[in-house]
BAVEX-236985 format. One record per residue (C-alpha): x, y, z; residue in three letters; residue number from 1. Coordinates in nm, 2 decimals, m for minus. Each point is the difference from the previous one (the first is absolute). Last residue first. Layout:
REC       X       Y       Z  code  pos
REC       X       Y       Z   ala  NUM
...
This chain:
REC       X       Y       Z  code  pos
REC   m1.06   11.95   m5.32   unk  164
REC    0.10   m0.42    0.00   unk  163
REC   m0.39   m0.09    0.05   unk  162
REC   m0.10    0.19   m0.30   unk  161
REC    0.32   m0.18   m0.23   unk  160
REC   m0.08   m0.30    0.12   unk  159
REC   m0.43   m0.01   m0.07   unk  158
REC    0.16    0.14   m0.33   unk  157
REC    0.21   m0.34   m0.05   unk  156
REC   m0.25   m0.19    0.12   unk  155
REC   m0.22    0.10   m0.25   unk  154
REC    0.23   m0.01   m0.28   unk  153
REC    0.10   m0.41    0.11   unk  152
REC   m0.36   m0.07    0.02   unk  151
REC   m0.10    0.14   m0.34   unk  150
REC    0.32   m0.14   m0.14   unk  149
REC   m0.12   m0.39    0.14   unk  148
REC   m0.34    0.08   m0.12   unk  147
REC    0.16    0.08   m0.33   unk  146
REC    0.20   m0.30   m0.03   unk  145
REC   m0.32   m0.23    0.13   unk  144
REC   m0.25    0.11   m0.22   unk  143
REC   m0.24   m0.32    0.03   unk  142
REC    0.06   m0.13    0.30   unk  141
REC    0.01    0.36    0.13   unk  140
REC   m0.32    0.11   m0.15   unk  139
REC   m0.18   m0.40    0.13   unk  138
REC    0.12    0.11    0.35   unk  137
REC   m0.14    0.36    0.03   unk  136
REC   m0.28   m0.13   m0.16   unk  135
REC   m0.02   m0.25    0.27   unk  134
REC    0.10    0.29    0.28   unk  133
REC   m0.30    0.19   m0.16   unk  132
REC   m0.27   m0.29    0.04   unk  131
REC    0.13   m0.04    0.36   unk  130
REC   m0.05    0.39    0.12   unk  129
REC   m0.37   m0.01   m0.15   unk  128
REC   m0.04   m0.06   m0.36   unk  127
REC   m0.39    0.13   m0.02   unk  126
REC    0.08    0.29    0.21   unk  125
REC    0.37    0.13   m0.14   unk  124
REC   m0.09   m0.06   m0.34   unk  123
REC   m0.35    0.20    0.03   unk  122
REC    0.19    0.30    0.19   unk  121
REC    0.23    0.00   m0.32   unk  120
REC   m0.25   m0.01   m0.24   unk  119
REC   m0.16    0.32    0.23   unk  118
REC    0.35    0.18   m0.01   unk  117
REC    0.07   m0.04   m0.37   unk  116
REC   m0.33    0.07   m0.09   unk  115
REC   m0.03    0.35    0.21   unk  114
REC    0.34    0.10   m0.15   unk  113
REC   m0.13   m0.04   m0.33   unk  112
REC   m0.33    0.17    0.09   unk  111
REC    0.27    0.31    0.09   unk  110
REC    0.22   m0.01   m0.26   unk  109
REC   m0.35    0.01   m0.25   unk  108
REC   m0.12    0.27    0.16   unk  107
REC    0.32    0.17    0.05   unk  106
REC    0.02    0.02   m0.36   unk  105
REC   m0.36    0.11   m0.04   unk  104
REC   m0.31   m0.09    0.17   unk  103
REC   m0.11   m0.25    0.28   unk  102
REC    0.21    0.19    0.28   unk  101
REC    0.00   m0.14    0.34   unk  100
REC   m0.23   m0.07    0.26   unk   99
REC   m0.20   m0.30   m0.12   unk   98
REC    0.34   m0.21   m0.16   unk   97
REC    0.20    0.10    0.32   unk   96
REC   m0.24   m0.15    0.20   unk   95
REC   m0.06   m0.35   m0.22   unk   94
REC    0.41   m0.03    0.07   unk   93
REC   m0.02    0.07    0.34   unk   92
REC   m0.24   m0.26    0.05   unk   91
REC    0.25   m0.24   m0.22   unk   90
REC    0.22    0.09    0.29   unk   89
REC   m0.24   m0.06    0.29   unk   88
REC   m0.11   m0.32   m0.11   unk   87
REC    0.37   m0.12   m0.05   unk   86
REC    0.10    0.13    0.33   unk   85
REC   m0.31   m0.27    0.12   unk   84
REC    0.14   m0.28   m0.23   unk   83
REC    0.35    0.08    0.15   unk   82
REC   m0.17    0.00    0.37   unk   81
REC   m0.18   m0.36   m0.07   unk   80
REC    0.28   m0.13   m0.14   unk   79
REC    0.23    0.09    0.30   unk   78
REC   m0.25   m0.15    0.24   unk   77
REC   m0.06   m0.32   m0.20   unk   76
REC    0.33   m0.04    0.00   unk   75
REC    0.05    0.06    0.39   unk   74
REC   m0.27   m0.25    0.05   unk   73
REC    0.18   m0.24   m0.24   unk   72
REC    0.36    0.03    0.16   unk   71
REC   m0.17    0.03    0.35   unk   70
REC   m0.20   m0.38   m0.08   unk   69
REC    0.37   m0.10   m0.13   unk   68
REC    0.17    0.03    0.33   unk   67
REC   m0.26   m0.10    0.22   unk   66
REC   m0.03   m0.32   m0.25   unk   65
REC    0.42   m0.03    0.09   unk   64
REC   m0.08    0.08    0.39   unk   63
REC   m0.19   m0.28   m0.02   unk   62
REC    0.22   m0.25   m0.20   unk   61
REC    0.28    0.08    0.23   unk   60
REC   m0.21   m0.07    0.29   unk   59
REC   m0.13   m0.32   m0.15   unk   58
REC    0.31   m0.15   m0.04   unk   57
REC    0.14    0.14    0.34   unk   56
REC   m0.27   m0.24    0.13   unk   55
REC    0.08   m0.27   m0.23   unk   54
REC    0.37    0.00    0.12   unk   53
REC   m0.09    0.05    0.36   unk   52
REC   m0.23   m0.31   m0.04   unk   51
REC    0.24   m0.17   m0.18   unk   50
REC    0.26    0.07    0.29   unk   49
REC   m0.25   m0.10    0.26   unk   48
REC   m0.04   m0.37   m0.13   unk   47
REC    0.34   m0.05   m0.13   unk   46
REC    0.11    0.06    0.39   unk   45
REC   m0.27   m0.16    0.09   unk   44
REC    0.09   m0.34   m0.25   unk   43
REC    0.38    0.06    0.14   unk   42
REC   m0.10    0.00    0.41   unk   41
REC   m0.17   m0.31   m0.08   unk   40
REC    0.28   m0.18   m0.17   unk   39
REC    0.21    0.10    0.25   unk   38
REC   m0.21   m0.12    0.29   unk   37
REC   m0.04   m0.34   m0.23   unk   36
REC    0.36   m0.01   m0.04   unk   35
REC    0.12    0.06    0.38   unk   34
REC   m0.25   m0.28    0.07   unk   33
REC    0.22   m0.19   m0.21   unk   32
REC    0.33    0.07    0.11   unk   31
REC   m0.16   m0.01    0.37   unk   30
REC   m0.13   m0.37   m0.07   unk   29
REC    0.35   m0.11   m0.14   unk   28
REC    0.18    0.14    0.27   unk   27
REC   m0.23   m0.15    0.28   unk   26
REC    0.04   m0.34   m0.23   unk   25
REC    0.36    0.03   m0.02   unk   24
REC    0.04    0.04    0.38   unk   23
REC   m0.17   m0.34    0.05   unk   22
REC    0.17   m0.15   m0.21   unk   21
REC    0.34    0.11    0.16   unk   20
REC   m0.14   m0.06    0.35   unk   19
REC   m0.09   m0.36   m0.15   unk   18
REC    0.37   m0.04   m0.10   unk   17
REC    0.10    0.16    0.33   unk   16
REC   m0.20   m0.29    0.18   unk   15
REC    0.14   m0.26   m0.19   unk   14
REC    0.38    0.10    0.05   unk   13
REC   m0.07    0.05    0.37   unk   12
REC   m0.12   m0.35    0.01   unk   11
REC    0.26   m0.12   m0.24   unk   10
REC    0.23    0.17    0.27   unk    9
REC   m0.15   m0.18    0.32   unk    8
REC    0.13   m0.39   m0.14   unk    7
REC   m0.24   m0.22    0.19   unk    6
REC    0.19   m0.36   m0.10   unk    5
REC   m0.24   m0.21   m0.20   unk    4
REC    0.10   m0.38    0.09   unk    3
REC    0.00   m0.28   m0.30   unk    2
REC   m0.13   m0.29    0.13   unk    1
């Protein structure tokens, strides 16, 4: 019969083995509940970040309709003036037609006058301030080299006024 001696370091051996285990285990289970909490704290992280993203979103976009709502009001405005000036011009026009001369040479200056100024009041109403800056446009798309000298003269007198 074979005798089993009690040998007290394969004991200790054995229980530091199962300490070992044991250890890996707790440092296995906080790795992973370490993952899940960072895992959580990630998705509301993500969470509140696209919210602030959509919420600056939408603030942008608001102050951008804000933005193009006092665009149009303040070109309805300035259309609404130039028509009105325009009223008040070819007015003029009809006025200097009643009260001045009918006959002769300053008769005929006169009436002249009168048409010029009313044809002009009727431009200036029916086109409004935007129908005149796209005539504006299509003249300079169409004449460019003289617009160009025309701009280049006038800022050259508008220089020479300023300088004196």
């Amino acid at each position: 019969m074979a005798s089993t001696t009690y040998n007290p370091r394969t004991r200790d051996e054995h229980k530091g083995t199962e300490h070992l285990e044991q250890a890996k285990d707790v440092g296995a289970d906080a790795i992973n509940k370490a993952k899940e909490v960072g895992k959580d704290a990630l998705s509301v992280a993500q969470e509140a970040g696209s919210d602030a993203l959509g919420k600056a979103k939408d603030a942008v976009a608001s102050v951008g309709e804000m933005a193009a709502q006092a665009a149009s009001t303040v070109g309805t405005k300035a259309n609404d003036l130039t028509a009105a000036a325009g009223h008040e011009i070819k007015e003029f026009g009809n006025t200097i037609a009643k009260n001045g001369p009918h006959d002769g040479m300053a008769g005929a200056a006169s009436q002249a006058v009168a048409e010029g100024i009313k044809g002009s009041g009727r431009y200036i109403e029916e086109a409004k301030l935007s129908g005149m800056a796209h005539d504006v446009e299509q003249v300079i798309k169409n004449h460019p080299i003289p617009a160009l000298l025309a701009c280049l003269g006038i800022g050259f007198c508008l220089g020479r006024a300023m300088k004196d």
